[in-house]
N, C-alpha and C positions, 0 to 999 in steps of 0.2 A: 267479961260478958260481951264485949265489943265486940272481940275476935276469935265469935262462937263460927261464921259461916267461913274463916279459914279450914276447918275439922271436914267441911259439909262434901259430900257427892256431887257431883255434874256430871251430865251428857256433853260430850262433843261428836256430834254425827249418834255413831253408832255404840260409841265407847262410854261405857263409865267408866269416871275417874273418881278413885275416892277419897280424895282431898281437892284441895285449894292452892296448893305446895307444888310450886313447877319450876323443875332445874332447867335453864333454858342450856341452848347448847356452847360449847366453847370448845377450841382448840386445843387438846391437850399435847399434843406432841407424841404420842405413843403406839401412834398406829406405824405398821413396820413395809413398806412398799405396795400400801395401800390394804395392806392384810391389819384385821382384827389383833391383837396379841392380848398373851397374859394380865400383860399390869395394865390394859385397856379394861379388857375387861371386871378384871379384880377390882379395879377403882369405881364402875357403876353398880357392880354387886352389893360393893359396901353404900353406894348411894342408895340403891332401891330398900337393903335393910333399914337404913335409916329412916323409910317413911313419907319421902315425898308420892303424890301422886303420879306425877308425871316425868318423865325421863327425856330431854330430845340430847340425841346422839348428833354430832357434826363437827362442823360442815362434812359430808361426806359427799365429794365431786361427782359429778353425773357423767363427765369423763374427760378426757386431755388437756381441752381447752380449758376446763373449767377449777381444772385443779388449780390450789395457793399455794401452800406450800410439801417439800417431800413429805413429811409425816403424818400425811391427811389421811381420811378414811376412803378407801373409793366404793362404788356401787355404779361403774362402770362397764362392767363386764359379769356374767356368770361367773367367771373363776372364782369372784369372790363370796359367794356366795354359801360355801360349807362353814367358814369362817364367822359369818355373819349369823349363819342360823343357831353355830355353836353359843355366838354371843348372846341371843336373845334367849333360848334353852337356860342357857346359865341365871340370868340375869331375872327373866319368872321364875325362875324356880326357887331363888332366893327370896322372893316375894308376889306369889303369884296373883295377888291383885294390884301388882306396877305395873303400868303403859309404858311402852314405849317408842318415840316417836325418833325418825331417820328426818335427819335437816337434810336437805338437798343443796347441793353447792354449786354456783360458776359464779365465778370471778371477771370473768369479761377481760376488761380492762386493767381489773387488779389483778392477771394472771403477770406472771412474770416470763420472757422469753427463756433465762436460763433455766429456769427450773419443766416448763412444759416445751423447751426444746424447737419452738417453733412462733412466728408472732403469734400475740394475744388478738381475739376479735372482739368488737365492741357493734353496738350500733355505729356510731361514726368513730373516724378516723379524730379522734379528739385527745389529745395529751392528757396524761393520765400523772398526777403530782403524786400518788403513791408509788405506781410500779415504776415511775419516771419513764415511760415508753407510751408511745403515737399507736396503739394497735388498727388491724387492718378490719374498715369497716366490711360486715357482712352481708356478703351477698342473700337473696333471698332462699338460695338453698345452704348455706348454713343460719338462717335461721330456722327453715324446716329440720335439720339437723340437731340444732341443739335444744328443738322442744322436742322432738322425738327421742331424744338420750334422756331427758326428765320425765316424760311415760315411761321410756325404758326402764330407770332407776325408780320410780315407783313400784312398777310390777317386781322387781328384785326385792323390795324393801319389804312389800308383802309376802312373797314368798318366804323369806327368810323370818319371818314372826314380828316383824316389827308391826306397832297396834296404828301407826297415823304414818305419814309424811308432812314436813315443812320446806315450804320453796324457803330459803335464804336470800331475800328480797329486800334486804336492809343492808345499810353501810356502804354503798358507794357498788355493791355489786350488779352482775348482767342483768337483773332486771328490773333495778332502779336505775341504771343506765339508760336503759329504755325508757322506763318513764320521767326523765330529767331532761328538760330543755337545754343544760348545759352540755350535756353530754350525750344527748339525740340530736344530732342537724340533717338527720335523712329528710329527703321531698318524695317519698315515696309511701304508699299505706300503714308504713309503722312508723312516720315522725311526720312530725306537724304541731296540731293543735293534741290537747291533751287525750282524745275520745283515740287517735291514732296511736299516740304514744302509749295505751296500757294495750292496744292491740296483741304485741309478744308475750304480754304475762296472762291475757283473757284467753288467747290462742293456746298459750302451754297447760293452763288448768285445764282448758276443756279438752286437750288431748289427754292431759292424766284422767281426769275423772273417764273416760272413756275407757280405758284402760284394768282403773279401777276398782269401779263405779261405788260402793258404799263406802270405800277407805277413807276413814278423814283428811282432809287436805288443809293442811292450817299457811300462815304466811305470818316473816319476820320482816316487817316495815319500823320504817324510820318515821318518828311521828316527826320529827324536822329534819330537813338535811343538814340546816346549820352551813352549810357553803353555798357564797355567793353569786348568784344564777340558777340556784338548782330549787327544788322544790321546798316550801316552806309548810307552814303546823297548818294552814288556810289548806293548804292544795293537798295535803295530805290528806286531811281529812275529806276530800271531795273522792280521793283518791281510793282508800279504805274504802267511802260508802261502792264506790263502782265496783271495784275486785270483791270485798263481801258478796255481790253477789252470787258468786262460784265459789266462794270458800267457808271453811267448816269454823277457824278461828282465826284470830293475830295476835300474835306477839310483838309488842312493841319497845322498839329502843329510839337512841336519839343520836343524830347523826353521822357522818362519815366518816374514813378511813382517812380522810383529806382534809379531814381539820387538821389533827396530828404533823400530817406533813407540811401544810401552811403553816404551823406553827414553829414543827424544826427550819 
Protein backbone atom coordinates (compact mmCIF):
# COMPACT_ATOMS: atom_id res chain seq x y z
CA UNK A 1 0.00 0.00 0.00
CA UNK A 2 3.02 2.41 0.53
CA UNK A 3 4.06 2.21 -2.89
CA UNK A 4 0.52 2.96 -4.44
CA UNK A 5 1.76 6.65 -5.83
CA UNK A 6 4.82 4.83 -7.77
CA UNK A 7 1.81 3.32 -10.31
CA UNK A 8 0.31 7.09 -10.31
CA UNK A 9 0.32 9.76 -13.42
CA UNK A 10 1.92 13.22 -13.38
CA UNK A 11 2.20 16.36 -15.51
CA UNK A 12 5.63 17.73 -16.34
CA UNK A 13 4.86 20.99 -18.25
CA UNK A 14 2.78 19.78 -20.88
CA UNK A 15 3.30 15.97 -20.81
CA UNK A 16 1.66 13.19 -18.99
CA UNK A 17 3.64 10.62 -17.66
CA UNK A 18 2.13 7.60 -16.56
CA UNK A 19 4.08 6.32 -13.92
CA UNK A 20 6.51 7.30 -11.33
CA UNK A 21 9.24 4.85 -13.02
CA UNK A 22 12.14 7.17 -14.58
CA UNK A 23 15.24 5.61 -16.34
CA UNK A 24 17.57 8.34 -15.99
CA UNK A 25 20.10 8.67 -18.78
CA UNK A 26 23.52 6.87 -19.07
CA UNK A 27 26.16 6.11 -21.42
CA UNK A 28 25.77 3.19 -23.35
CA UNK A 29 28.43 2.99 -25.87
CA UNK A 30 26.40 1.99 -28.90
CA UNK A 31 25.66 4.94 -30.72
CA UNK A 32 28.04 4.62 -34.07
CA UNK A 33 29.62 8.25 -35.17
CA UNK A 34 27.32 9.99 -33.54
CA UNK A 35 24.26 8.05 -35.49
CA UNK A 36 21.31 6.25 -33.62
CA UNK A 37 21.98 2.36 -34.41
CA UNK A 38 20.15 -0.94 -34.08
CA UNK A 39 21.26 -2.33 -30.59
CA UNK A 40 20.67 1.38 -29.52
CA UNK A 41 17.66 1.39 -30.22
CA UNK A 42 16.58 -2.28 -29.56
CA UNK A 43 17.85 -1.76 -26.08
CA UNK A 44 15.27 1.29 -25.29
CA UNK A 45 12.56 -0.56 -27.06
CA UNK A 46 12.78 -3.28 -24.65
CA UNK A 47 12.94 -0.55 -21.87
CA UNK A 48 9.86 1.25 -22.80
CA UNK A 49 8.10 -2.42 -23.06
CA UNK A 50 8.91 -2.91 -19.78
CA UNK A 51 6.84 -0.17 -18.39
CA UNK A 52 8.71 2.70 -17.06
CA UNK A 53 7.14 6.01 -17.60
CA UNK A 54 9.90 7.99 -18.61
CA UNK A 55 12.81 7.35 -20.86
CA UNK A 56 15.95 10.11 -20.90
CA UNK A 57 18.19 9.18 -23.90
CA UNK A 58 21.99 10.60 -23.37
CA UNK A 59 24.24 12.30 -23.00
CA UNK A 60 23.56 13.30 -26.41
CA UNK A 61 26.33 16.43 -27.21
CA UNK A 62 25.01 19.74 -28.55
CA UNK A 63 28.13 19.62 -30.72
CA UNK A 64 32.16 19.49 -30.98
CA UNK A 65 33.07 20.90 -27.89
CA UNK A 66 30.82 19.31 -26.05
CA UNK A 67 31.15 15.76 -27.05
CA UNK A 68 32.91 12.98 -24.16
CA UNK A 69 33.34 10.29 -25.59
CA UNK A 70 33.40 8.58 -29.48
CA UNK A 71 30.30 6.56 -28.89
CA UNK A 72 28.11 9.46 -27.82
CA UNK A 73 24.85 10.39 -29.33
CA UNK A 74 25.08 13.70 -31.29
CA UNK A 75 22.19 16.21 -32.01
CA UNK A 76 24.56 18.49 -33.48
CA UNK A 77 23.70 18.77 -36.73
CA UNK A 78 20.50 17.95 -39.03
CA UNK A 79 22.21 15.09 -40.55
CA UNK A 80 21.39 13.45 -37.57
CA UNK A 81 18.29 13.76 -37.48
CA UNK A 82 16.30 10.84 -39.86
CA UNK A 83 18.18 8.50 -37.51
CA UNK A 84 16.75 10.03 -34.44
CA UNK A 85 13.32 10.36 -35.56
CA UNK A 86 13.51 6.56 -36.75
CA UNK A 87 14.48 5.97 -33.06
CA UNK A 88 11.59 7.72 -31.23
CA UNK A 89 9.02 6.11 -34.21
CA UNK A 90 10.34 2.96 -33.04
CA UNK A 91 10.41 3.32 -29.55
CA UNK A 92 6.33 4.88 -29.16
CA UNK A 93 5.41 2.46 -30.99
CA UNK A 94 6.40 -0.19 -28.90
CA UNK A 95 4.61 1.66 -26.16
CA UNK A 96 2.86 4.49 -27.10
CA UNK A 97 2.17 6.03 -23.82
CA UNK A 98 6.31 6.23 -23.06
CA UNK A 99 8.07 9.72 -23.03
CA UNK A 100 10.79 10.36 -24.00
CA UNK A 101 13.20 12.67 -23.12
CA UNK A 102 16.91 13.76 -25.06
CA UNK A 103 19.77 14.66 -22.23
CA UNK A 104 21.60 17.42 -23.74
CA UNK A 105 25.44 17.19 -23.23
CA UNK A 106 28.74 19.41 -22.95
CA UNK A 107 31.53 18.44 -21.18
CA UNK A 108 33.31 21.65 -21.04
CA UNK A 109 36.20 20.81 -19.22
CA UNK A 110 35.59 17.11 -19.26
CA UNK A 111 36.00 17.23 -23.07
CA UNK A 112 39.03 15.52 -24.03
CA UNK A 113 41.49 17.20 -26.75
CA UNK A 114 42.10 13.81 -28.47
CA UNK A 115 38.93 12.68 -28.78
CA UNK A 116 37.13 16.51 -30.02
CA UNK A 117 40.54 17.16 -31.86
CA UNK A 118 40.93 20.56 -30.56
CA UNK A 119 41.20 22.27 -26.79
CA UNK A 120 38.35 21.85 -24.42
CA UNK A 121 36.75 25.32 -23.33
CA UNK A 122 35.60 25.90 -19.87
CA UNK A 123 34.59 29.10 -18.07
CA UNK A 124 38.19 29.51 -16.91
CA UNK A 125 41.34 28.33 -17.86
CA UNK A 126 41.29 25.80 -14.53
CA UNK A 127 42.84 22.28 -14.58
CA UNK A 128 40.52 19.75 -14.94
CA UNK A 129 41.67 16.24 -12.72
CA UNK A 130 39.40 14.17 -14.97
CA UNK A 131 40.33 15.11 -18.53
CA UNK A 132 43.81 15.98 -17.01
CA UNK A 133 43.94 19.12 -19.41
CA UNK A 134 44.02 23.29 -18.55
CA UNK A 135 41.12 24.02 -21.24
CA UNK A 136 40.99 27.37 -23.09
CA UNK A 137 38.78 29.74 -21.02
CA UNK A 138 35.73 31.24 -23.13
CA UNK A 139 35.56 34.13 -24.78
CA UNK A 140 32.09 35.82 -24.75
CA UNK A 141 31.34 34.64 -28.23
CA UNK A 142 31.64 31.05 -27.54
CA UNK A 143 29.69 31.41 -24.83
CA UNK A 144 26.87 32.85 -27.17
CA UNK A 145 27.98 29.88 -29.25
CA UNK A 146 27.44 27.19 -27.06
CA UNK A 147 24.12 28.32 -25.74
CA UNK A 148 22.94 28.86 -29.10
CA UNK A 149 24.06 25.00 -30.08
CA UNK A 150 21.59 23.96 -26.86
CA UNK A 151 18.56 25.97 -28.54
CA UNK A 152 19.85 24.34 -31.59
CA UNK A 153 19.81 20.75 -30.17
CA UNK A 154 16.50 21.40 -28.66
CA UNK A 155 14.66 22.34 -31.61
CA UNK A 156 16.29 18.98 -33.26
CA UNK A 157 15.14 16.91 -30.30
CA UNK A 158 11.69 18.13 -30.89
CA UNK A 159 11.61 17.83 -34.22
CA UNK A 160 12.62 14.30 -34.17
CA UNK A 161 9.64 13.06 -31.53
CA UNK A 162 11.45 13.32 -28.59
CA UNK A 163 8.54 14.41 -25.67
CA UNK A 164 11.17 16.75 -23.13
CA UNK A 165 14.82 17.77 -23.09
CA UNK A 166 17.35 17.66 -20.14
CA UNK A 167 20.31 20.09 -19.84
CA UNK A 168 23.20 17.52 -18.38
CA UNK A 169 24.13 20.03 -15.64
CA UNK A 170 25.45 17.56 -13.05
CA UNK A 171 28.96 15.81 -12.57
CA UNK A 172 31.47 18.26 -13.06
CA UNK A 173 30.08 19.32 -16.52
CA UNK A 174 29.82 22.98 -18.75
CA UNK A 175 27.34 24.07 -16.69
CA UNK A 176 28.14 23.25 -13.29
CA UNK A 177 31.49 24.49 -14.22
CA UNK A 178 29.81 27.70 -14.43
CA UNK A 179 28.15 27.64 -11.58
CA UNK A 180 31.30 26.29 -9.35
CA UNK A 181 33.67 28.79 -7.69
CA UNK A 182 36.25 26.21 -8.18
CA UNK A 183 36.08 26.06 -11.49
CA UNK A 184 34.56 29.70 -12.60
CA UNK A 185 37.45 32.52 -11.88
CA UNK A 186 36.02 34.83 -14.58
CA UNK A 187 35.70 38.79 -13.40
CA UNK A 188 33.43 39.33 -15.92
CA UNK A 189 29.17 39.11 -15.89
CA UNK A 190 29.32 35.35 -15.80
CA UNK A 191 31.72 34.69 -12.64
CA UNK A 192 31.81 36.32 -9.55
CA UNK A 193 29.31 35.87 -6.90
CA UNK A 194 26.82 33.18 -7.37
CA UNK A 195 23.65 35.49 -9.11
CA UNK A 196 26.60 35.68 -12.04
CA UNK A 197 27.77 32.36 -11.93
CA UNK A 198 24.13 30.73 -12.91
CA UNK A 199 24.00 33.67 -15.56
CA UNK A 200 25.22 30.88 -18.51
CA UNK A 201 22.67 28.32 -17.41
CA UNK A 202 19.65 31.08 -16.78
CA UNK A 203 20.86 32.52 -20.32
CA UNK A 204 20.87 28.85 -22.11
CA UNK A 205 17.26 28.01 -20.84
CA UNK A 206 15.71 31.05 -21.79
CA UNK A 207 17.23 30.87 -25.18
CA UNK A 208 15.82 27.22 -25.36
CA UNK A 209 12.48 27.88 -23.91
CA UNK A 210 12.39 30.67 -26.81
CA UNK A 211 13.04 28.30 -29.16
CA UNK A 212 10.81 25.97 -27.83
CA UNK A 213 8.43 27.42 -25.97
CA UNK A 214 5.92 24.68 -24.30
CA UNK A 215 8.69 21.70 -24.59
CA UNK A 216 9.50 20.52 -21.17
CA UNK A 217 12.89 21.47 -20.14
CA UNK A 218 14.12 19.41 -17.07
CA UNK A 219 17.87 19.67 -15.52
CA UNK A 220 20.38 17.06 -14.02
CA UNK A 221 22.05 18.70 -10.81
CA UNK A 222 24.28 17.44 -8.32
CA UNK A 223 22.64 17.91 -5.09
CA UNK A 224 26.49 18.01 -3.68
CA UNK A 225 29.52 18.35 -5.50
CA UNK A 226 31.38 16.42 -3.05
CA UNK A 227 34.82 18.25 -4.17
CA UNK A 228 36.63 20.62 -2.28
CA UNK A 229 35.93 24.23 -3.35
CA UNK A 230 33.00 23.58 -5.28
CA UNK A 231 29.53 23.72 -4.41
CA UNK A 232 27.94 21.94 -1.57
CA UNK A 233 24.08 20.27 -0.54
CA UNK A 234 23.57 24.29 1.17
CA UNK A 235 24.46 26.14 -2.23
CA UNK A 236 22.73 23.76 -4.19
CA UNK A 237 19.94 23.97 -3.00
CA UNK A 238 19.83 27.88 -3.20
CA UNK A 239 20.86 26.90 -6.57
CA UNK A 240 17.95 24.48 -7.70
CA UNK A 241 15.43 27.20 -5.98
CA UNK A 242 16.98 29.96 -8.68
CA UNK A 243 17.27 27.63 -12.02
CA UNK A 244 13.54 26.09 -10.94
CA UNK A 245 12.50 29.06 -11.87
CA UNK A 246 12.79 28.36 -15.81
CA UNK A 247 12.65 24.86 -15.47
CA UNK A 248 9.97 22.18 -15.92
CA UNK A 249 11.82 19.36 -13.52
CA UNK A 250 15.30 17.99 -11.91
CA UNK A 251 16.94 15.20 -11.72
CA UNK A 252 19.14 14.71 -9.02
CA UNK A 253 22.48 12.86 -8.48
CA UNK A 254 25.54 13.36 -6.20
CA UNK A 255 28.64 14.46 -7.07
CA UNK A 256 31.53 14.67 -9.57
CA UNK A 257 33.54 12.92 -12.12
CA UNK A 258 36.58 14.29 -9.81
CA UNK A 259 35.91 12.36 -6.90
CA UNK A 260 36.82 9.35 -8.84
CA UNK A 261 39.85 10.72 -10.09
CA UNK A 262 40.95 12.22 -6.52
CA UNK A 263 40.58 8.96 -5.59
CA UNK A 264 42.70 7.15 -8.29
Amino acid sequence: MKFFKLFTAFNIRNIRILNRIVMPAMHLGLAQNGEMTKKLTDFYVERAKGGAGLLIIGGCYVDIYGKGLPSMISVDSDDFLPKLTEFTEKVHRARDDVKICCQLYHGGAYAFPQIIGRTPIAPSAVYSNFSKTTPKEMTLEDIKREQQAFADASVRAKKAGFDAVEICGNAGYLTDQFCSPKTNKRTDKYGGDLENRLRFPIETIELMRSKVEDFPIGYRISGDDFVPGSNTYKDKLIIANRLGEYLDYFNVTGGWHENCAQIA
